[in-house]
Residue, then its C-alpha position, 0 to 999 in steps of 0.5 A: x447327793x450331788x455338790x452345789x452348783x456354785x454361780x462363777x459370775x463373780x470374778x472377785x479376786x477375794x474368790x478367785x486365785x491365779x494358777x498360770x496365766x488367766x487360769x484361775x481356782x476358785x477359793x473356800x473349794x478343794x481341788x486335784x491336781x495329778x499327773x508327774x508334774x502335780x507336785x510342780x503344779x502346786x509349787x507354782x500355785x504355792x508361788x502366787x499365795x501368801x501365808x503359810x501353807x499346810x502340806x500333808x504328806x502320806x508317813x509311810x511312804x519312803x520318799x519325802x518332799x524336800x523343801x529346798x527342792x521347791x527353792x527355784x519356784x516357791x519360798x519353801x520356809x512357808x511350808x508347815x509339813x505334816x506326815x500322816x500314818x494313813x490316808x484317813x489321817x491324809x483327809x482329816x488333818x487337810x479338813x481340820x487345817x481347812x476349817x480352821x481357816x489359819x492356812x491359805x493353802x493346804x495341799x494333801x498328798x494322796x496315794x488314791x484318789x478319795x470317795x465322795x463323802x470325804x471329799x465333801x467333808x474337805x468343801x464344807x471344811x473349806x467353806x467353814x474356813x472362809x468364815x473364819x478367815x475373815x478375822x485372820x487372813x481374810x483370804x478363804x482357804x484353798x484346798x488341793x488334792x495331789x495324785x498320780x497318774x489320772x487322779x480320780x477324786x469324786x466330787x473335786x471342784x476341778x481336775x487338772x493334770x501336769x506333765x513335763x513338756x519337751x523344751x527347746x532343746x537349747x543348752x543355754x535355754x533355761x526356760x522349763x515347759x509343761x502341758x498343762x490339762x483342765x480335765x474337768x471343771x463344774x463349770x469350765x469345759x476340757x482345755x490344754x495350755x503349754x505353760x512355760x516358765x523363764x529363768x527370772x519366774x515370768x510364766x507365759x500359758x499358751x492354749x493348745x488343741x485338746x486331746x484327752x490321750x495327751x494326758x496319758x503318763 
Protein backbone atom coordinates (compact mmCIF):
# COMPACT_ATOMS: atom_id res chain seq x y z
CA UNK A 1 0.00 0.00 0.00
CA UNK A 2 1.54 3.17 -0.92
CA UNK A 3 1.92 6.39 1.33
CA UNK A 4 -0.55 9.44 0.67
CA UNK A 5 0.20 12.09 -1.48
CA UNK A 6 0.07 14.83 0.70
CA UNK A 7 -1.26 18.55 -1.00
CA UNK A 8 2.42 21.02 -0.67
CA UNK A 9 0.24 24.05 -1.79
CA UNK A 10 0.25 25.24 1.89
CA UNK A 11 3.44 26.88 2.63
CA UNK A 12 2.61 27.58 6.32
CA UNK A 13 5.48 27.95 8.05
CA UNK A 14 3.67 25.85 11.24
CA UNK A 15 4.50 22.75 8.32
CA UNK A 16 7.40 23.68 6.67
CA UNK A 17 11.07 23.80 8.20
CA UNK A 18 13.88 25.70 6.73
CA UNK A 19 16.88 23.28 5.61
CA UNK A 20 19.45 25.75 3.58
CA UNK A 21 18.33 28.37 1.67
CA UNK A 22 14.77 28.39 0.20
CA UNK A 23 15.12 24.39 0.81
CA UNK A 24 12.39 23.62 3.07
CA UNK A 25 11.06 19.91 4.91
CA UNK A 26 7.85 19.11 5.48
CA UNK A 27 6.96 18.84 9.49
CA UNK A 28 4.63 15.50 11.01
CA UNK A 29 7.03 13.60 8.00
CA UNK A 30 10.23 11.66 8.57
CA UNK A 31 12.97 12.19 6.26
CA UNK A 32 16.84 10.66 4.88
CA UNK A 33 19.67 12.17 4.94
CA UNK A 34 22.97 10.01 3.54
CA UNK A 35 25.87 10.41 2.11
CA UNK A 36 29.58 11.53 4.34
CA UNK A 37 28.45 14.70 5.40
CA UNK A 38 24.63 13.30 6.72
CA UNK A 39 25.79 13.91 10.26
CA UNK A 40 26.48 17.95 9.06
CA UNK A 41 23.41 18.07 7.59
CA UNK A 42 21.49 17.32 10.32
CA UNK A 43 23.42 19.78 12.56
CA UNK A 44 22.79 22.79 10.25
CA UNK A 45 18.99 21.61 10.30
CA UNK A 46 19.42 21.12 14.26
CA UNK A 47 20.77 25.09 13.93
CA UNK A 48 17.25 26.16 12.44
CA UNK A 49 15.05 24.45 15.37
CA UNK A 50 14.20 25.18 18.82
CA UNK A 51 13.69 22.80 21.46
CA UNK A 52 15.11 19.43 22.38
CA UNK A 53 16.07 17.14 19.88
CA UNK A 54 15.82 13.46 20.19
CA UNK A 55 19.25 11.49 18.83
CA UNK A 56 19.26 7.64 18.58
CA UNK A 57 22.60 6.55 18.08
CA UNK A 58 23.17 2.62 17.00
CA UNK A 59 24.97 1.23 20.76
CA UNK A 60 27.15 -1.30 19.50
CA UNK A 61 28.92 0.73 17.41
CA UNK A 62 32.55 2.03 18.53
CA UNK A 63 32.25 5.15 17.26
CA UNK A 64 30.20 8.05 19.07
CA UNK A 65 28.64 11.51 18.16
CA UNK A 66 30.61 14.11 20.26
CA UNK A 67 28.60 17.02 21.03
CA UNK A 68 31.05 19.30 21.33
CA UNK A 69 32.06 18.56 18.00
CA UNK A 70 28.40 19.89 16.84
CA UNK A 71 29.49 23.31 18.97
CA UNK A 72 30.84 25.53 15.65
CA UNK A 73 26.98 24.79 13.89
CA UNK A 74 24.52 24.00 16.43
CA UNK A 75 24.03 24.18 20.36
CA UNK A 76 24.86 20.82 21.49
CA UNK A 77 23.40 21.12 25.16
CA UNK A 78 19.68 20.37 23.27
CA UNK A 79 20.85 17.34 22.57
CA UNK A 80 19.05 14.07 24.33
CA UNK A 81 21.33 11.27 23.38
CA UNK A 82 20.12 7.63 23.20
CA UNK A 83 22.16 4.40 22.32
CA UNK A 84 20.00 1.67 20.85
CA UNK A 85 21.18 -2.25 21.10
CA UNK A 86 19.62 -3.01 17.66
CA UNK A 87 18.47 -1.35 14.83
CA UNK A 88 14.84 -2.63 15.73
CA UNK A 89 15.42 -0.36 19.05
CA UNK A 90 17.04 2.53 16.51
CA UNK A 91 13.14 2.55 15.02
CA UNK A 92 11.09 2.00 17.93
CA UNK A 93 12.51 4.60 20.11
CA UNK A 94 12.65 7.21 17.10
CA UNK A 95 8.73 6.36 16.47
CA UNK A 96 7.81 6.53 20.60
CA UNK A 97 10.02 9.90 20.56
CA UNK A 98 7.87 10.90 17.41
CA UNK A 99 4.29 10.19 18.82
CA UNK A 100 5.03 11.77 21.65
CA UNK A 101 5.25 14.97 20.08
CA UNK A 102 7.67 16.23 23.23
CA UNK A 103 10.96 16.60 20.70
CA UNK A 104 10.89 18.85 17.34
CA UNK A 105 13.34 16.77 16.04
CA UNK A 106 14.37 13.19 16.47
CA UNK A 107 17.27 12.01 14.26
CA UNK A 108 17.69 8.13 14.22
CA UNK A 109 21.07 6.97 12.98
CA UNK A 110 20.94 3.66 11.05
CA UNK A 111 23.49 1.29 9.69
CA UNK A 112 20.87 0.15 6.95
CA UNK A 113 18.49 1.57 5.40
CA UNK A 114 14.91 0.38 6.71
CA UNK A 115 11.96 -1.54 4.87
CA UNK A 116 8.40 -0.05 4.36
CA UNK A 117 6.40 -0.98 6.80
CA UNK A 118 8.77 0.81 9.90
CA UNK A 119 9.25 3.60 7.81
CA UNK A 120 5.36 4.04 7.81
CA UNK A 121 5.11 3.22 11.38
CA UNK A 122 7.89 6.32 11.74
CA UNK A 123 4.87 8.78 9.43
CA UNK A 124 2.14 7.80 11.34
CA UNK A 125 4.09 8.32 14.80
CA UNK A 126 5.09 11.75 13.54
CA UNK A 127 1.74 12.38 12.31
CA UNK A 128 0.31 11.02 15.97
CA UNK A 129 2.81 13.86 17.43
CA UNK A 130 1.64 16.78 15.74
CA UNK A 131 -1.44 16.37 17.53
CA UNK A 132 0.09 16.23 20.58
CA UNK A 133 2.14 19.05 20.04
CA UNK A 134 -0.47 21.21 19.93
CA UNK A 135 -0.58 21.29 23.78
CA UNK A 136 3.45 21.33 24.28
CA UNK A 137 5.63 22.78 21.42
CA UNK A 138 3.11 23.41 18.81
CA UNK A 139 5.54 22.66 16.36
CA UNK A 140 4.75 18.94 14.48
CA UNK A 141 7.63 16.78 14.90
CA UNK A 142 10.05 16.32 12.42
CA UNK A 143 11.90 12.95 11.82
CA UNK A 144 15.40 11.97 10.20
CA UNK A 145 16.84 9.01 9.11
CA UNK A 146 20.93 9.07 8.72
CA UNK A 147 22.71 6.45 6.24
CA UNK A 148 25.42 6.08 4.58
CA UNK A 149 26.59 5.87 1.28
CA UNK A 150 23.23 6.36 -1.06
CA UNK A 151 20.68 5.54 1.78
CA UNK A 152 17.85 3.69 0.66
CA UNK A 153 14.93 3.81 2.90
CA UNK A 154 11.75 2.77 1.43
CA UNK A 155 8.96 5.12 1.88
CA UNK A 156 10.76 8.52 3.15
CA UNK A 157 9.37 11.54 2.41
CA UNK A 158 12.55 12.74 0.95
CA UNK A 159 16.01 11.80 0.21
CA UNK A 160 18.84 14.21 0.48
CA UNK A 161 22.48 13.38 0.06
CA UNK A 162 25.83 15.86 1.56
CA UNK A 163 28.96 15.52 0.79
CA UNK A 164 31.92 17.81 1.55
CA UNK A 165 32.48 20.36 -1.52
CA UNK A 166 36.32 21.48 -2.58
CA UNK A 167 36.74 25.44 -0.78
CA UNK A 168 38.42 28.01 -2.23
CA UNK A 169 41.77 26.68 -1.45
CA UNK A 170 42.47 29.97 0.49
CA UNK A 171 44.18 29.37 4.02
CA UNK A 172 42.52 32.77 5.47
CA UNK A 173 39.12 31.48 4.00
CA UNK A 174 36.99 30.00 6.78
CA UNK A 175 33.94 29.30 4.67
CA UNK A 176 33.16 25.43 4.49
CA UNK A 177 31.05 24.10 1.28
CA UNK A 178 28.91 21.10 0.59
CA UNK A 179 27.21 19.81 -2.43
CA UNK A 180 24.06 19.37 -1.50
CA UNK A 181 21.57 16.56 -3.49
CA UNK A 182 17.60 16.11 -3.32
CA UNK A 183 17.48 12.77 -4.89
CA UNK A 184 14.22 12.18 -4.18
CA UNK A 185 11.05 13.86 -3.26
CA UNK A 186 7.04 12.96 -3.29
CA UNK A 187 6.71 16.05 -4.90
CA UNK A 188 9.92 17.99 -5.80
CA UNK A 189 12.10 16.83 -8.90
CA UNK A 190 16.02 15.85 -8.73
CA UNK A 191 18.01 19.11 -7.94
CA UNK A 192 22.09 19.79 -6.45
CA UNK A 193 22.72 23.01 -4.68
CA UNK A 194 26.48 24.01 -3.53
CA UNK A 195 25.90 25.15 0.16
CA UNK A 196 28.25 27.23 1.67
CA UNK A 197 28.60 28.07 5.10
CA UNK A 198 30.81 31.51 6.37
CA UNK A 199 32.76 31.89 9.61
CA UNK A 200 29.80 34.07 11.23
CA UNK A 201 26.99 31.05 10.41
CA UNK A 202 25.43 32.91 7.20
CA UNK A 203 24.72 30.14 4.72
CA UNK A 204 24.34 30.92 0.90
CA UNK A 205 22.78 27.78 -1.17
CA UNK A 206 23.77 27.97 -4.76
CA UNK A 207 21.77 25.81 -7.61
CA UNK A 208 24.16 23.57 -9.73
CA UNK A 209 23.26 21.25 -12.74
CA UNK A 210 22.10 17.92 -11.59
CA UNK A 211 24.18 14.78 -11.95
CA UNK A 212 23.17 11.58 -10.35
CA UNK A 213 26.99 10.43 -10.57
CA UNK A 214 27.89 13.40 -8.44
CA UNK A 215 26.62 11.82 -5.41
CA UNK A 216 28.82 8.91 -5.69
CA UNK A 217 30.92 8.80 -2.48
Amino acid sequence: MSLPIHDLSSRSPHLWQPLAGEVSLQRGRVHEFCGPARITLAALLMAKTQGVVIWVHPGWTSEWLNPSGLRSLADPSRLIFLRAAREDDILWAGEEALRSGAAPLVVMDLDTPPALTPVRRLHLAAEAGAAAARNDTGLPPLGVMLLPEQGGAQGAESRWHAAPAPGSGLLADPQRAWTLTRLRARMEMPAQWRLMRGANGTETLVPQPFAAHNTAT
